[in-house]
N, CA, C and O atoms as CSV, one atom per row, in Angstrom:
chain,resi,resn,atom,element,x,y,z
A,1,UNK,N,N,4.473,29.530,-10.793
A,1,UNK,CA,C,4.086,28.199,-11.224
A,1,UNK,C,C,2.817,28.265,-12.060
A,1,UNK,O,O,2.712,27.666,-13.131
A,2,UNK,N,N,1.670,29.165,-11.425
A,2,UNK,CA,C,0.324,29.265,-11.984
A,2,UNK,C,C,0.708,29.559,-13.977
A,2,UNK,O,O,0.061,28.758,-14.651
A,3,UNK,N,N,1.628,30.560,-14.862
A,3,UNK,CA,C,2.091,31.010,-15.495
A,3,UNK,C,C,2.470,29.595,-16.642
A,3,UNK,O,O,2.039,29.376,-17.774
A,4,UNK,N,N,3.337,28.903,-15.881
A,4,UNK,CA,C,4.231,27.918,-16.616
A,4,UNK,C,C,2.966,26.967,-16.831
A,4,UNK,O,O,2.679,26.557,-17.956
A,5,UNK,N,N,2.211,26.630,-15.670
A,5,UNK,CA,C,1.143,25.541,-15.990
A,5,UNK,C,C,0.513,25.996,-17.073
A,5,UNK,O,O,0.597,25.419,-18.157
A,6,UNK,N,N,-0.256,27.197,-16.861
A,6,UNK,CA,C,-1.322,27.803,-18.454
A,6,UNK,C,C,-0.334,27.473,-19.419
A,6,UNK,O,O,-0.834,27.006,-20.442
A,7,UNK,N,N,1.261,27.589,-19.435
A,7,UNK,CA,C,1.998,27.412,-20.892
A,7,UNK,C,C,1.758,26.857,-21.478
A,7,UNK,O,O,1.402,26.924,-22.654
A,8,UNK,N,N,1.978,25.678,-20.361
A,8,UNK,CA,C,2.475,23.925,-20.564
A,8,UNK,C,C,0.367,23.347,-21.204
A,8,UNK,O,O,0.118,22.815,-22.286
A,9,UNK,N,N,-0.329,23.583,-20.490
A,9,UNK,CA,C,-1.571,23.472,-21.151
A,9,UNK,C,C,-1.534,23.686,-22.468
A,9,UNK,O,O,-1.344,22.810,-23.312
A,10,UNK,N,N,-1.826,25.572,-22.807
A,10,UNK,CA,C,-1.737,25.924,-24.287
A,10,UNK,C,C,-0.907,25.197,-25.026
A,10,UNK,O,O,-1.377,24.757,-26.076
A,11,UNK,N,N,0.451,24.891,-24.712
A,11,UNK,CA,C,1.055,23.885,-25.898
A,11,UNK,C,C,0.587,23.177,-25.715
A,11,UNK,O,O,0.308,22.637,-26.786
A,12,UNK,N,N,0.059,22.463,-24.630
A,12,UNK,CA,C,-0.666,21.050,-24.778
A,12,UNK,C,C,-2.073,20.825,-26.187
A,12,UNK,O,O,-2.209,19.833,-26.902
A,13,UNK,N,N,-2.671,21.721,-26.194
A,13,UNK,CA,C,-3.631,21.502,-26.656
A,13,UNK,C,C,-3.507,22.158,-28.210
A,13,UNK,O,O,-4.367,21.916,-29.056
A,14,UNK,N,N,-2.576,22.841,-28.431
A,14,UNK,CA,C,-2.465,23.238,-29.913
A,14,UNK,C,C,-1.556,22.656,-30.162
A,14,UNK,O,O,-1.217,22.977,-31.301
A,15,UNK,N,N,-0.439,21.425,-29.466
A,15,UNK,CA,C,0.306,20.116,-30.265
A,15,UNK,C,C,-0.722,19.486,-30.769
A,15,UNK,O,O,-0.817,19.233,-31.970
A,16,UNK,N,N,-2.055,19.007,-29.425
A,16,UNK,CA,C,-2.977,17.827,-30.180
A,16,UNK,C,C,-3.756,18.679,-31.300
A,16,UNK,O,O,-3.660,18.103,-32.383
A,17,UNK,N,N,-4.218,19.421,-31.348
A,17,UNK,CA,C,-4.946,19.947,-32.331
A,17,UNK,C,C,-4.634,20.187,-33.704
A,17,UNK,O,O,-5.381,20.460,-34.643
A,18,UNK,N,N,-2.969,19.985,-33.635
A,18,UNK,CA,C,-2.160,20.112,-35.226
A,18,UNK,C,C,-1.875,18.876,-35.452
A,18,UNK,O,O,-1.722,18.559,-36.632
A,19,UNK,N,N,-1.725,17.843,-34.409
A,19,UNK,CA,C,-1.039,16.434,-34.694
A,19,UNK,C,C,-1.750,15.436,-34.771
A,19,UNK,O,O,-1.354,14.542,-35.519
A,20,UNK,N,N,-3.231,15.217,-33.919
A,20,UNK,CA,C,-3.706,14.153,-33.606
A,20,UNK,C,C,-4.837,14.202,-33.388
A,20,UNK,O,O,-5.258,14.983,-32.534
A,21,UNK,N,N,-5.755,13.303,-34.165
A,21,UNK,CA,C,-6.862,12.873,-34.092
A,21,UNK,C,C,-7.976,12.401,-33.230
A,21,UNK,O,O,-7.525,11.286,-32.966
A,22,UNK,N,N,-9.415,12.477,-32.438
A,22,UNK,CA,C,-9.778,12.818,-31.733
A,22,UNK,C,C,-9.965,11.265,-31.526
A,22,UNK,O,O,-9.924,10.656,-30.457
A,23,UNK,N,N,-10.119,10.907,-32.428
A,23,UNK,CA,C,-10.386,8.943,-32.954
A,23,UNK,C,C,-9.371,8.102,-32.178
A,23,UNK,O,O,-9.601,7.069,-31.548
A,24,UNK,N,N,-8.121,8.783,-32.352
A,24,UNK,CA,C,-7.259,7.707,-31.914
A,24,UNK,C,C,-7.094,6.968,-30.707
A,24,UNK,O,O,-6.417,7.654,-29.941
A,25,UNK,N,N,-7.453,5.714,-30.115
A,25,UNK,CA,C,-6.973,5.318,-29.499
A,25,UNK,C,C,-5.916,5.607,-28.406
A,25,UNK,O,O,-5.945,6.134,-27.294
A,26,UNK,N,N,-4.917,5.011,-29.231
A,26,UNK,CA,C,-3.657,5.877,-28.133
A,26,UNK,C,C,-3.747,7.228,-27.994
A,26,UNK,O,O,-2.766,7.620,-27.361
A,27,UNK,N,N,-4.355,7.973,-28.246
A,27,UNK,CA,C,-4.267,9.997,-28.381
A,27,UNK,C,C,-4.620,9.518,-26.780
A,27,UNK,O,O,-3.997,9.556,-25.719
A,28,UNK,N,N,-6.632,8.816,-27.415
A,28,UNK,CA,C,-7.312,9.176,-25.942
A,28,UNK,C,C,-6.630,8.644,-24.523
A,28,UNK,O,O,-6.844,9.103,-23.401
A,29,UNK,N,N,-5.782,7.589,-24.874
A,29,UNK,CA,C,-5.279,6.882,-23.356
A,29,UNK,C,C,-4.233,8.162,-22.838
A,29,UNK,O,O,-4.571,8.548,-21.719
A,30,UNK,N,N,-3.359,8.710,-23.248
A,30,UNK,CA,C,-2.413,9.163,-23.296
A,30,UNK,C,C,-3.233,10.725,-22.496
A,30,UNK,O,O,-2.831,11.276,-21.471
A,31,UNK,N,N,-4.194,11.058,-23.171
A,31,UNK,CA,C,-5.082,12.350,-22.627
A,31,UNK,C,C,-5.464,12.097,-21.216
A,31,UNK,O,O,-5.389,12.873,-20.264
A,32,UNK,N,N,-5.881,10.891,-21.251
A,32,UNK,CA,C,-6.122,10.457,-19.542
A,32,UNK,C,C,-5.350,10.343,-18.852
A,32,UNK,O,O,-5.504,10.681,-17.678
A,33,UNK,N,N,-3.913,9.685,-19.433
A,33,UNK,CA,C,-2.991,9.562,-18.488
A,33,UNK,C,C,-2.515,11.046,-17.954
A,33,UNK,O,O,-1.977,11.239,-16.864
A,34,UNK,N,N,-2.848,12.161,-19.035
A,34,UNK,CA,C,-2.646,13.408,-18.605
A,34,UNK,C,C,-3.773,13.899,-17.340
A,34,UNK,O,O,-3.501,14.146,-16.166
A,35,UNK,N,N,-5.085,13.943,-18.009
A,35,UNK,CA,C,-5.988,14.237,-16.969
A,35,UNK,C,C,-5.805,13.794,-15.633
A,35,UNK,O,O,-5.853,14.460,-14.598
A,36,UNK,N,N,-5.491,12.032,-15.862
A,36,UNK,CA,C,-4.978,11.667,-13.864
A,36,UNK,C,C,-3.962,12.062,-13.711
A,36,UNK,O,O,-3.678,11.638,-12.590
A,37,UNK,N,N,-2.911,12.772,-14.162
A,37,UNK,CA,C,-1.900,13.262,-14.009
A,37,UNK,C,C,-2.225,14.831,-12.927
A,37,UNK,O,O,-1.743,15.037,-11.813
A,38,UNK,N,N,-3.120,15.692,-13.662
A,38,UNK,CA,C,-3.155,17.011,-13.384
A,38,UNK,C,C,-4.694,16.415,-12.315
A,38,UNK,O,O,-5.392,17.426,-12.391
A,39,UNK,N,N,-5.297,15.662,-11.668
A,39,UNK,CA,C,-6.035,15.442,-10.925
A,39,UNK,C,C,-5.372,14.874,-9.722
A,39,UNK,O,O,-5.967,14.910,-8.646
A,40,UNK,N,N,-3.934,14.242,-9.841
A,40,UNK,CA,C,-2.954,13.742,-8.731
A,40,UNK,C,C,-2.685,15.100,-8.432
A,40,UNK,O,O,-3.366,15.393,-7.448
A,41,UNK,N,N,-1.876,16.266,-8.895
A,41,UNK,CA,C,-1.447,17.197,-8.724
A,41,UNK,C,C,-2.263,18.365,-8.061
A,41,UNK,O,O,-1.851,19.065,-7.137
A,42,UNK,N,N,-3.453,18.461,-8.664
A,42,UNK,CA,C,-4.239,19.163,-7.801
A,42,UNK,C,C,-4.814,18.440,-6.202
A,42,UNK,O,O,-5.341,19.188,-5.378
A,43,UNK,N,N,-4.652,17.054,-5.931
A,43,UNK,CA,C,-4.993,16.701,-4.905
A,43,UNK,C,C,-3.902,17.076,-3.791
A,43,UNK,O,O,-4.167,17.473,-2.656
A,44,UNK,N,N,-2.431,16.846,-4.410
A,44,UNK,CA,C,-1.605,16.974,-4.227
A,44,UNK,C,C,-1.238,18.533,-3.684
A,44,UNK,O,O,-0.709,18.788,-2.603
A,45,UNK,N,N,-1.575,19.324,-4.515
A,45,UNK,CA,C,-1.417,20.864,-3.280
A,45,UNK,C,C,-2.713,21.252,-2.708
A,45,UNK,O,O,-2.863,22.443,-2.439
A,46,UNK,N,N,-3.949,20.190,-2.416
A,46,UNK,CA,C,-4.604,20.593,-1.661
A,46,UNK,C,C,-3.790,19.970,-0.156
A,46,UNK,O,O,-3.543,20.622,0.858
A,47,UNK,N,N,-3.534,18.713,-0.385
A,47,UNK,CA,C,-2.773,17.889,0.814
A,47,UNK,C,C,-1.763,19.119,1.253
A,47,UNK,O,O,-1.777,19.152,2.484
A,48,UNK,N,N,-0.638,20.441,0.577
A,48,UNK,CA,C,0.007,21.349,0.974
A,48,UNK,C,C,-1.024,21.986,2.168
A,48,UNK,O,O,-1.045,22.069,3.396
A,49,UNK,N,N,-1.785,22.344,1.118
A,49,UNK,CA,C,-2.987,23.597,2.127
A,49,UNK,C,C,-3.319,22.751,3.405
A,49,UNK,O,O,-3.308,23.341,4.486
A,50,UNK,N,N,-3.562,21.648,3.371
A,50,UNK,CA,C,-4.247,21.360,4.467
A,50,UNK,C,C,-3.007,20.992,5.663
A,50,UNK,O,O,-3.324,20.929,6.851
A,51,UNK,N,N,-1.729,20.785,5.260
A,51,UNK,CA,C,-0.286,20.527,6.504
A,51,UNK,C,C,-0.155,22.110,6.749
A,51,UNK,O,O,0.292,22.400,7.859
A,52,UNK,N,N,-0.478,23.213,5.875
A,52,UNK,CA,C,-0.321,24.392,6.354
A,52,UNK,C,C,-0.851,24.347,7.495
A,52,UNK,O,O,-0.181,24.181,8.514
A,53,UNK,N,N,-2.412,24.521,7.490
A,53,UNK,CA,C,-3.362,24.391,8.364
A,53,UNK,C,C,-3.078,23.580,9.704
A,53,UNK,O,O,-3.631,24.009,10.716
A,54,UNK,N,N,-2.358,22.570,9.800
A,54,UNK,CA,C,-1.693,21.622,10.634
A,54,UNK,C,C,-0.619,22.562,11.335
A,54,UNK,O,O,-0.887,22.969,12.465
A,55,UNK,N,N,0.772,22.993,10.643
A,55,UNK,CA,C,1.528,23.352,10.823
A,55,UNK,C,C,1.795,24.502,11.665
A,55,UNK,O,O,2.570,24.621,12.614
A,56,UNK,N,N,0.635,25.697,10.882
A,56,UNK,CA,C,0.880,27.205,11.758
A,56,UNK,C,C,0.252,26.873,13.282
A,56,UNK,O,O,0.944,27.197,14.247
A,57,UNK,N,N,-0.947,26.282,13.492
A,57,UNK,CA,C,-1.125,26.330,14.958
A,57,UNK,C,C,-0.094,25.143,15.797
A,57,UNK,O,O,-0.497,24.892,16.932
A,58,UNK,N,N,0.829,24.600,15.482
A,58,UNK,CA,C,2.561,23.926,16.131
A,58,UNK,C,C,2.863,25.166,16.127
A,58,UNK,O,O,2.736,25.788,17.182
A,59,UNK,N,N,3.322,25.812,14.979
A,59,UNK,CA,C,4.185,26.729,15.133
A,59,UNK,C,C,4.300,27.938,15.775
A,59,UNK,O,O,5.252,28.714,15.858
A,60,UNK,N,N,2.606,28.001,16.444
A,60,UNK,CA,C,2.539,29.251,17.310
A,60,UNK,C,C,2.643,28.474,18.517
A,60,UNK,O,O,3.305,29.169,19.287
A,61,UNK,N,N,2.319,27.344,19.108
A,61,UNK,CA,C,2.700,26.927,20.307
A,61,UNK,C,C,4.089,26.399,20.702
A,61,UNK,O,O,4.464,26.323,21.872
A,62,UNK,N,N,4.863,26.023,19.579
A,62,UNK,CA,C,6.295,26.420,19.700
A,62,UNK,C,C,6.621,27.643,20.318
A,62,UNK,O,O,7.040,27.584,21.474
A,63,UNK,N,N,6.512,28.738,19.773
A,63,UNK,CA,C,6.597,30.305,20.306
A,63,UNK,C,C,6.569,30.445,21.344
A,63,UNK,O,O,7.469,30.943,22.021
A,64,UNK,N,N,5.388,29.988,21.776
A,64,UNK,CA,C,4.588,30.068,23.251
A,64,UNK,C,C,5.354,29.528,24.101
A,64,UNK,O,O,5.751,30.219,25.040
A,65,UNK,N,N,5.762,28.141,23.984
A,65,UNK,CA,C,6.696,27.183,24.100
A,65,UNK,C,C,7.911,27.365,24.930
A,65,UNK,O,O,8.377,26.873,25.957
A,66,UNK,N,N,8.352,28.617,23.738
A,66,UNK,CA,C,9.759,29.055,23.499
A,66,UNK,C,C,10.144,30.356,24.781
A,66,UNK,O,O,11.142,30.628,25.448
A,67,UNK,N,N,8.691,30.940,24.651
A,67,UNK,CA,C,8.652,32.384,25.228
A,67,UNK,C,C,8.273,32.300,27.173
A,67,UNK,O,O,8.474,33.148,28.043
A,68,UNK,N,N,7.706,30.979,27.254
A,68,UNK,CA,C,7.840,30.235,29.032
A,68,UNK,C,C,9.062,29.639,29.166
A,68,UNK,O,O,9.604,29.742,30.267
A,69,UNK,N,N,9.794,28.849,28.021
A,69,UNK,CA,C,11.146,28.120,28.539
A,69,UNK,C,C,11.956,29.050,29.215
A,69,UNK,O,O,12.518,28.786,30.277
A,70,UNK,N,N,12.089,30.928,28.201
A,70,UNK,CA,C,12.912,31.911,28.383
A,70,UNK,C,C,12.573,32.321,29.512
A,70,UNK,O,O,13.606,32.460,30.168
A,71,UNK,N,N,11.711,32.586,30.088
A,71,UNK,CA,C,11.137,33.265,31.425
A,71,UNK,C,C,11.287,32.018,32.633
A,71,UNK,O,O,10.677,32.061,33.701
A,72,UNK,N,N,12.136,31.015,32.269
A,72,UNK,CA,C,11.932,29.847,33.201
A,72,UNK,C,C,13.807,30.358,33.311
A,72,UNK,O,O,14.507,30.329,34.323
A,73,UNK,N,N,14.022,30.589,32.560
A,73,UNK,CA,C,16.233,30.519,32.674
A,73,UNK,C,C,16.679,31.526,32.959
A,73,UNK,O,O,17.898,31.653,33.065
């Protein structure tokens, strides 16, 4: 993913740099709508990292869980 994003950037910025003007109006709204775009997204796989963090200590007391149910049957 890290790969495709740098792509998708570099074309990003050598479309505007051949097409569009720094002046324009609509350029700049459109740049922001990008910037809150890639500022949702990065919040967005921090929220991943942090259900990780949630997740693995369930998933070791599942185990645990799992490994008294077996010694109970």
């Amino acid at each position: 993913m890290g790969a495709s994003y740098v792509e998708a950037r570099r074309n990003y910025w050598n479309f505007i740099n051949e097409i569009f003007h720094d002046d324009d109006l609509s350029i700049e709204q459109v740049v922001e709508q990008i910037d809150n775009a890639q500022d949702s997204l990065q919040r967005m796989m921090q929220d991943l990292a942090n259900i990780e963090q949630v997740i693995n200590p369930i998933s070791t007391a599942v185990k645990i869980g799992t490994g008294l149910a077996s010694m109970a049957g």
